[in-house]
C-alpha atoms as one frame of an Amber mdcrd trajectory, in Angstrom:
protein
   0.206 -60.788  65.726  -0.150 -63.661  63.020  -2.941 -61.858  61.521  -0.684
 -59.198  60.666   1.183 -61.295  58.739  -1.327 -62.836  56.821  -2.836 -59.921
  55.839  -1.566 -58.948  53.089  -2.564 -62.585  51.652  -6.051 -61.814  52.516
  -5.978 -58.385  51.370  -4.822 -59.958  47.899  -6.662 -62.557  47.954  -9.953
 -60.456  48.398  -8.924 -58.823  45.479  -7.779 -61.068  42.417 -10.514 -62.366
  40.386  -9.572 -66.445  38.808 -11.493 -68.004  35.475 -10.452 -71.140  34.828
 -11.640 -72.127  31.034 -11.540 -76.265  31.259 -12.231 -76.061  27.577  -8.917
 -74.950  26.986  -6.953 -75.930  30.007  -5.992 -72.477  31.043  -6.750 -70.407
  33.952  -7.000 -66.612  34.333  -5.531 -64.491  37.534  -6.723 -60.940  37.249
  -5.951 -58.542  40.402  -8.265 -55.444  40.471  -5.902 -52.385  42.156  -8.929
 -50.751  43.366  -9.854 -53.781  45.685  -6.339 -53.824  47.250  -6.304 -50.241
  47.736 -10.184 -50.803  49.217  -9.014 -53.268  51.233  -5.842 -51.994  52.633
  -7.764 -48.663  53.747 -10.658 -50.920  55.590  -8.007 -52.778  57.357  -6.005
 -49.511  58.293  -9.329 -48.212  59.576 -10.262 -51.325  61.578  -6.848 -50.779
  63.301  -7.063 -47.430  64.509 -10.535 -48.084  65.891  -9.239 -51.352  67.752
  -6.153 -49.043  68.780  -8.487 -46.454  69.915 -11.334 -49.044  71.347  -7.809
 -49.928  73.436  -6.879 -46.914  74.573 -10.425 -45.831  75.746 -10.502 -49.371
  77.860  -6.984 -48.207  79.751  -7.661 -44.977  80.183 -10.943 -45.831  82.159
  -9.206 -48.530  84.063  -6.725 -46.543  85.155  -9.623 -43.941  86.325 -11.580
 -46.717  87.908  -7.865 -47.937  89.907  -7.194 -44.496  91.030 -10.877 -43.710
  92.181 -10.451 -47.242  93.985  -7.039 -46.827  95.717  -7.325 -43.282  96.391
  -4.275 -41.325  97.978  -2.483 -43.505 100.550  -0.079 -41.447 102.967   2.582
 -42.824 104.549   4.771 -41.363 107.477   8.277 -43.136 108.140  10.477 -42.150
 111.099  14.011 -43.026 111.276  16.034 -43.347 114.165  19.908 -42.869 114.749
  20.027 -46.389 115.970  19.017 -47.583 112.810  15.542 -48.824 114.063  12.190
 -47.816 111.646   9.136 -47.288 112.578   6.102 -47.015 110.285   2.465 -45.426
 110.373   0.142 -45.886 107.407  -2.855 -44.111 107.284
């Protein structure tokens, strides 16, 4: 979750260009639109495959649970007495 919220930072940082002229004391911050736009779809793409990657994972642990457990029937009788009485098989 804290990547999330530093992305954008990284996603701008990745795409600002500094020049720093010591001659003349100054320093230059360019950001290049394309970059950020680059960068933003890369990072959108990354998540849907780790969203997907996570999906496929759960879907074929919940196969693997269900081939282990298998049905499981149980069979509860009730008396008038208030007594149970229960059979697994």
């Amino acid at each position: 979750m804290r990547i999330l919220i530093a992305l954008p930072l990284l996603i701008t940082a990745a795409a600002c260009n500094v020049n720093s002229d010591s001659e003349n004391d100054t320093m230059t911050l360019e950001y290049n639109q394309d970059r950020i736009e680059d960068a933003a779809s890369d990072a959108a793409n990354t998540a849907g495959d780790v969203a997907s990657s996570i999906g496929n994972v759960a879907a074929s642990t919940g196969r693997a649970i269900g081939n282990e457990v298998g049905d499981i029937d149980v069979d509860v009788t009730r008396n008038r007495d208030g007594n149970e009485s229960g059979n697994a098989q």
